[in-house]
N, C-alpha and C positions, 0 to 999 in steps of 0.2 A: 826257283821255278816250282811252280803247282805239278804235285806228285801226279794231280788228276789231267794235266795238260794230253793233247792229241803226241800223240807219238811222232807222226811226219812234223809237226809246230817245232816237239821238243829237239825235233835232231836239227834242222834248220836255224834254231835260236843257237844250237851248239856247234854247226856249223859258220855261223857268220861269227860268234865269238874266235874260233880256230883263226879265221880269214882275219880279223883283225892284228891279234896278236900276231902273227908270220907278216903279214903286212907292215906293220910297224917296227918289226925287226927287220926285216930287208932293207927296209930304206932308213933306218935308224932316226925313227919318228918318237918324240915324246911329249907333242900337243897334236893331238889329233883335231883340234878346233881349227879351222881355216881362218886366221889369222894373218896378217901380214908381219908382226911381231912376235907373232905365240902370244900365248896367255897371260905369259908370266915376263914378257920382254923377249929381246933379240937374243937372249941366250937359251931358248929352245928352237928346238928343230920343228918344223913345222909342214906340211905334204903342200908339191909344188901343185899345180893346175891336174899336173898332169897325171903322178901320183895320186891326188884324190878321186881322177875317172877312170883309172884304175880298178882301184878298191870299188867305186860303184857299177862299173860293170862288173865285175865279181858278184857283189852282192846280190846283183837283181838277177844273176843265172842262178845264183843259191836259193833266191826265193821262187825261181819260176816265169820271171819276166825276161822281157826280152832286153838285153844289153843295153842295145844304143837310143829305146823309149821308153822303155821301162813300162810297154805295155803287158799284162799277164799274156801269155801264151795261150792259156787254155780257153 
């Protein structure tokens, strides 16, 4: 990250890093690519449907949008 980045960008980029990580331990994720076999074949775990709108409604409340359009709020 650029030292000169916006301070609300930089806590938010470090926000949704947090969200990812804890997300993929919860649900003991190790392809986060939406795959029907993972990336690597059927031997990675991969986030069901349901799992992945999840993590994006999470994300779009960490950036300021609305959950279920993901239209900005402000």
């Amino acid at each position: 990250m650029a030292l000169d980045m916006d301070p609300e960008r930089r806590r938010k980029l470090m926000e949704l890093a947090r969200l990812q990580d804890e997300w993929q331990e919860r649900h003991q994720l190790d392809d986060v690519e939406f795959t029907p076999d993972g990336a690597d074949g059927d031997q990675r775990r991969t986030p069901t449907l349901e799992q992945q709108w999840e993590y994006e409604r999470r994300a779009r409340e960490i950036l300021g949008q609305d959950p279920d359009t993901g239209l900005y709020r402000d």
